[in-house]
C-alpha positions as YAML, in Angstrom:
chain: A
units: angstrom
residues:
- id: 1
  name: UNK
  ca: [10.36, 16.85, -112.77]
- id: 2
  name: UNK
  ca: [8.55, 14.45, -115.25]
- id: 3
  name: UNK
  ca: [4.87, 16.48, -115.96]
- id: 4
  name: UNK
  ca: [2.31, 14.66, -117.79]
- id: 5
  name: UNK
  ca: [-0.85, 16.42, -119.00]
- id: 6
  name: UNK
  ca: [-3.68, 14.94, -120.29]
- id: 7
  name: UNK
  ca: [-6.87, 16.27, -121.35]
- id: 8
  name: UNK
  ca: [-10.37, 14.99, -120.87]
- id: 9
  name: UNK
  ca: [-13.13, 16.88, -123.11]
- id: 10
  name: UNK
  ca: [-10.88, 19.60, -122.92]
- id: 11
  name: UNK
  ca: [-8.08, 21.35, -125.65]
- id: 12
  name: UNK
  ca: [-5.72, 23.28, -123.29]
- id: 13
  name: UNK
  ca: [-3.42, 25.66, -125.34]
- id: 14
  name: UNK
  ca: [0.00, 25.81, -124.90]
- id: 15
  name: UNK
  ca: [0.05, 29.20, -122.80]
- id: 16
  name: UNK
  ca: [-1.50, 26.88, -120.11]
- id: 17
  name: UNK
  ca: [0.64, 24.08, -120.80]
- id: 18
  name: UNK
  ca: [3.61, 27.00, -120.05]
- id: 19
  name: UNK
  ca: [2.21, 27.94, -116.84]
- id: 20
  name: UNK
  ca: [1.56, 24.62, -115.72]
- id: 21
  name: UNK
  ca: [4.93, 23.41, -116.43]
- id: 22
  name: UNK
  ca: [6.44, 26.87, -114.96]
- id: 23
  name: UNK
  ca: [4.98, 26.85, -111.36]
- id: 24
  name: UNK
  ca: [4.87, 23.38, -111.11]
- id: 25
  name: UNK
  ca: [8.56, 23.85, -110.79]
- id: 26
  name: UNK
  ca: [9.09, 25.67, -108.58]
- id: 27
  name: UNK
  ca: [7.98, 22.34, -106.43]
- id: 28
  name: UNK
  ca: [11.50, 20.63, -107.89]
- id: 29
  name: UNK
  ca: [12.86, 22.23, -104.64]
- id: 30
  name: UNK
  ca: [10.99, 19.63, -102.18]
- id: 31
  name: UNK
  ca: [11.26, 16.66, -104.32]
- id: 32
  name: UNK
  ca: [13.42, 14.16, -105.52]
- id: 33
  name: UNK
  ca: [15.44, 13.98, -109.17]
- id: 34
  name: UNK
  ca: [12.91, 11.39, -110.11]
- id: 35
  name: UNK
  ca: [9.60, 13.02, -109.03]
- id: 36
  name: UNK
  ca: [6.59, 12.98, -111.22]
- id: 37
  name: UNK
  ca: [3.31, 15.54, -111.91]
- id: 38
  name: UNK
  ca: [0.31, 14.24, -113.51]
- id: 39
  name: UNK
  ca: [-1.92, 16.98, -114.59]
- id: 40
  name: UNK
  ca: [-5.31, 15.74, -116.19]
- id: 41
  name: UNK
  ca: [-7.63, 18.84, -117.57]
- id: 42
  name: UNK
  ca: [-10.96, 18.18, -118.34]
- id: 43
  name: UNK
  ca: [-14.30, 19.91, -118.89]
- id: 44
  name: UNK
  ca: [-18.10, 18.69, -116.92]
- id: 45
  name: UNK
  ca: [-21.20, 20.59, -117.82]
- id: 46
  name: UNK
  ca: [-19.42, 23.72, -118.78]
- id: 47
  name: UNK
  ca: [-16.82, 24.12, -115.14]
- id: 48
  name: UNK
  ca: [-13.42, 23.14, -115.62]
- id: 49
  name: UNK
  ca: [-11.53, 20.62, -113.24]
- id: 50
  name: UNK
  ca: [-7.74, 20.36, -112.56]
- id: 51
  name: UNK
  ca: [-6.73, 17.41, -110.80]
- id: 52
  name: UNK
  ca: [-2.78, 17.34, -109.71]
- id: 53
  name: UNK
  ca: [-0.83, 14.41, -108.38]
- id: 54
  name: UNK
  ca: [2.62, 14.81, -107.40]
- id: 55
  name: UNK
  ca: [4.43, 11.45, -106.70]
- id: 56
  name: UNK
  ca: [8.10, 11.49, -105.14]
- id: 57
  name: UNK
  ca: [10.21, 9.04, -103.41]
- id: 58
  name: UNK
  ca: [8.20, 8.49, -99.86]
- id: 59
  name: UNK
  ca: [5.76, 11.44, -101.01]
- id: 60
  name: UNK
  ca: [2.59, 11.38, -102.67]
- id: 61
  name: UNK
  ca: [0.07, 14.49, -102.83]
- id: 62
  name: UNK
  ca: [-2.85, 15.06, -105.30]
- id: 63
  name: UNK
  ca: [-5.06, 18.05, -105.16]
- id: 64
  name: UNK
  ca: [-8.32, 18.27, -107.27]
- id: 65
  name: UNK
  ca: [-9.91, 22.05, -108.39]
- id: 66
  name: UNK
  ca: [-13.06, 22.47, -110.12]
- id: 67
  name: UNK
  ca: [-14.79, 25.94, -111.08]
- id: 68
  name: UNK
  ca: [-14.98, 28.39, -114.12]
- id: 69
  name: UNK
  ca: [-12.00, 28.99, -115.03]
- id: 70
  name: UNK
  ca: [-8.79, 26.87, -115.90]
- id: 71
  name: UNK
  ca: [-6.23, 29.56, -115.08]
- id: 72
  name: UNK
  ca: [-7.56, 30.04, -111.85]
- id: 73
  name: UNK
  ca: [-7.73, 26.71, -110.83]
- id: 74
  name: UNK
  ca: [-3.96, 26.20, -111.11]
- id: 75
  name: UNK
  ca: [-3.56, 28.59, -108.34]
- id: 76
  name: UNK
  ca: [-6.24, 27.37, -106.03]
- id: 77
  name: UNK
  ca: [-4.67, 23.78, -106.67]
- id: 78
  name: UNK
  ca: [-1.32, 24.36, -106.55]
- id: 79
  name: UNK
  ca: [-1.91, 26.38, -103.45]
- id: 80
  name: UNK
  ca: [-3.02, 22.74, -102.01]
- id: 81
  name: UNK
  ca: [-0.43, 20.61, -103.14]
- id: 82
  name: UNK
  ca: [1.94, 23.31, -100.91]
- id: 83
  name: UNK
  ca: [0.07, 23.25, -98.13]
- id: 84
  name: UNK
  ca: [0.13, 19.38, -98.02]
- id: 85
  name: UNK
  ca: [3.80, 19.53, -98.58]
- id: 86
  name: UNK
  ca: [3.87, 22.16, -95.52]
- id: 87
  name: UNK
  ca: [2.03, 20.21, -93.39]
- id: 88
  name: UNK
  ca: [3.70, 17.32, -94.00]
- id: 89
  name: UNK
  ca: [7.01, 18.71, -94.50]
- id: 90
  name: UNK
  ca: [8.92, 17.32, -91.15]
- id: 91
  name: UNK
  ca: [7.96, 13.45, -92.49]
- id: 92
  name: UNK
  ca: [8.63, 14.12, -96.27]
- id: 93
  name: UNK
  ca: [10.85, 16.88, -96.25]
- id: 94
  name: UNK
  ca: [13.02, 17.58, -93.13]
- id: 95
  name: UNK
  ca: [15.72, 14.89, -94.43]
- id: 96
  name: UNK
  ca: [16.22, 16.55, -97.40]
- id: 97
  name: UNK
  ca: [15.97, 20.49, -96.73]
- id: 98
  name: UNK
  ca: [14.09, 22.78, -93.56]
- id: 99
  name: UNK
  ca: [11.29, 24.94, -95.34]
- id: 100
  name: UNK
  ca: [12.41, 27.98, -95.39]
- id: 101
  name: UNK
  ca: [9.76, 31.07, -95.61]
- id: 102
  name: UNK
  ca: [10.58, 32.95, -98.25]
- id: 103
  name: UNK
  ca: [10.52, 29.46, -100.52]
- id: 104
  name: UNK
  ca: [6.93, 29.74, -100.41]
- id: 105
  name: UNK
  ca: [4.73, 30.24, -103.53]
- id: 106
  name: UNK
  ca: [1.57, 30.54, -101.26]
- id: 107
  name: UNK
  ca: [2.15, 31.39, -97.48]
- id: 108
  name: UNK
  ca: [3.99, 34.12, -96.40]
- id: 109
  name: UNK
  ca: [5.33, 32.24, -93.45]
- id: 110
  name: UNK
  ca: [5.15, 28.22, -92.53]
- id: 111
  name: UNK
  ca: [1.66, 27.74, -90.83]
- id: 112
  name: UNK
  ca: [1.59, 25.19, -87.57]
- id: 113
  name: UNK
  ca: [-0.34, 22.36, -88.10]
- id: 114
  name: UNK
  ca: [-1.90, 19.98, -85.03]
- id: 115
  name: UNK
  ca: [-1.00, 16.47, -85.66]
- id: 116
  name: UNK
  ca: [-3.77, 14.29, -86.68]
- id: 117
  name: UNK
  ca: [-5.42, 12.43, -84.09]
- id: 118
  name: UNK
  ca: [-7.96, 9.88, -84.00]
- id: 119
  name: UNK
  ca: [-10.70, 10.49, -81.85]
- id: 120
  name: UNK
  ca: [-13.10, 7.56, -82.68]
- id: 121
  name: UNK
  ca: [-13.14, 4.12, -82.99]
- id: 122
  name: UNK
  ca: [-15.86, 1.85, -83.98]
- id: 123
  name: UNK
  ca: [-16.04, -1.90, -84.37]
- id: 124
  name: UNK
  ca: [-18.91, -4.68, -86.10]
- id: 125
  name: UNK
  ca: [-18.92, -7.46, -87.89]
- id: 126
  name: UNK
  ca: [-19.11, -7.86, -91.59]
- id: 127
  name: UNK
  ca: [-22.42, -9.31, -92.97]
- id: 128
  name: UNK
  ca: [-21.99, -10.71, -96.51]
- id: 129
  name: UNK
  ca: [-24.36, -8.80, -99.02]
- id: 130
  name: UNK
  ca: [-24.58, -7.38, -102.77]
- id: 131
  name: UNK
  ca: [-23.63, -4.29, -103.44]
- id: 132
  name: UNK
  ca: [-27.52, -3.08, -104.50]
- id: 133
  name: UNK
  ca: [-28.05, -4.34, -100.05]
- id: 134
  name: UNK
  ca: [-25.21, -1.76, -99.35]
- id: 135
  name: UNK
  ca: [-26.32, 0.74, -100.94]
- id: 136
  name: UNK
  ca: [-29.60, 0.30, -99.50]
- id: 137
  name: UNK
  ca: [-27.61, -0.18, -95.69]
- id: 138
  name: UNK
  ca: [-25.72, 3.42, -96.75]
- id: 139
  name: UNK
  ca: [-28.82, 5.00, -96.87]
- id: 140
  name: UNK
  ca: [-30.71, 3.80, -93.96]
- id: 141
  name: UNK
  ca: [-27.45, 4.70, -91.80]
- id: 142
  name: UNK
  ca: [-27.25, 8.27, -93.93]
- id: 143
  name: UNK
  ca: [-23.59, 8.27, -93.88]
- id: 144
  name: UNK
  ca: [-20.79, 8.69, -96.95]
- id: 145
  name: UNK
  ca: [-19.47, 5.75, -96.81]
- id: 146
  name: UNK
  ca: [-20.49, 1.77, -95.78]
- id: 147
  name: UNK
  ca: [-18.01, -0.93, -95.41]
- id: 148
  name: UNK
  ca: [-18.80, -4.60, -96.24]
- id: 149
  name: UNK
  ca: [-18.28, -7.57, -97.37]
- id: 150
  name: UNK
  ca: [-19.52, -8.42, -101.40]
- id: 151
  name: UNK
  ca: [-21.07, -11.66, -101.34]
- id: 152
  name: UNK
  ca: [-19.96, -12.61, -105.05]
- id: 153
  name: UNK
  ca: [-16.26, -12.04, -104.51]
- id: 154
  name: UNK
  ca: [-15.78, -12.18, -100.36]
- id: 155
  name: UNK
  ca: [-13.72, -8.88, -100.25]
- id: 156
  name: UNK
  ca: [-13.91, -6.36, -98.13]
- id: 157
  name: UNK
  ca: [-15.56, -3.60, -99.90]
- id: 158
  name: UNK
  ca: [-16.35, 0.01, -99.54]
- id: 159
  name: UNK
  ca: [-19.36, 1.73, -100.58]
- id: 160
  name: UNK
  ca: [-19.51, 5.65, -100.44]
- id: 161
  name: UNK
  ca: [-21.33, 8.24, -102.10]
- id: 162
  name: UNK
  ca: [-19.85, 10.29, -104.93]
- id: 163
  name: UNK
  ca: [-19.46, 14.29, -105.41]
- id: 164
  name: UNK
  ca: [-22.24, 14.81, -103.25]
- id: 165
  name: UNK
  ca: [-24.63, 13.00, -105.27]
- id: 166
  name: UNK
  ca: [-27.32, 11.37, -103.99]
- id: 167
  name: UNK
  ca: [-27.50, 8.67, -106.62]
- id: 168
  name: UNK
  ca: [-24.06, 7.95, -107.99]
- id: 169
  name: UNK
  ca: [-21.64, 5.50, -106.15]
- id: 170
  name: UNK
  ca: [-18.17, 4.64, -105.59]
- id: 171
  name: UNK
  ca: [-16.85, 1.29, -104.77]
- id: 172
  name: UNK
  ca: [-13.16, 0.75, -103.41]
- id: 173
  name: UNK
  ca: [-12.15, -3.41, -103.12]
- id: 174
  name: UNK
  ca: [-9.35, -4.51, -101.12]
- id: 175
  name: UNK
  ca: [-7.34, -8.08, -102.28]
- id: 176
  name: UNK
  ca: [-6.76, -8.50, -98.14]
...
């Protein structure tokens, strides 16, 4: 497996380069020859983050850690990325190899998961606004997200709120 590790505002050493590399591994059993890790380290007010993402042929998982301390972190997020892998094991991983218990870094047996359902549907039609009238629609409607359509460049456009902040914003375009 191809690992790439970059740091943001943060100098990891090479013991947690090591470890990183090490357990990160011990995944080459449920992926592909040509799978990939991006690890990016970084540092934000004094907590560390780990962010993982783990791209194979039809697989992709990403897992994102923040507290304290680094070392810890790659437990708690590799511990993720296996439960994804888990969960989604009989769509990603059944044609290449059953998971077998004691293959598990994290679980002492495979966990059941209920299938994902959707239990809501909602319809309405797009209005065309600016992005400073969306983020005043996402806050009348007190939700995490608004979808709409941008005036300037007549995409359909998310709006949602970032990291629990109450003032920062994300916005994701589509090119549909």
């Amino acid at each position: 497996m191809k690992i790439d590790i970059l740091e943001r505002n943060y100098k990891a050493k090479d013991k947690l380069k090591d470890i990183l590399a090490k357990k990160l591994a011990r995944f080459e059993k449920y992926l592909d020859d040509n799978a990939s890790a991006k690890v990016v380290l970084s540092e934000i007010k004094g907590d560390y983050k780990l962010e993982i993402t783990v791209a194979s042929k039809g697989m992709f998982v990403r897992s994102e850690v923040v507290s304290d301390n680094m070392y810890a972190n790659i437990d708690l997020c590799l511990a993720k990325l296996e439960r994804q892998i888990v969960k989604y094991s009989e769509k990603f991983v059944a044609r290449r190899r059953k998971i077998e218990p004691e293959l598990l870094m994290f679980f002492d047996e495979v966990p059941a998961f209920e299938k994902p359902k959707i239990t809501r549907r909602k319809k309405y039609d797009l209005e065309p606004m600016t992005e400073e009238q969306a983020i005043e629609q996402l806050e009348l409607v007190d939700n995490d997200f608004y979808v709409f359509l941008n005036k300037k460049t007549q995409t359909v456009c998310v709006l949602y709120r970032r990291h629990n902040s109450q003032s920062e914003y994300g916005i994701i375009e589509t090119n549909a």
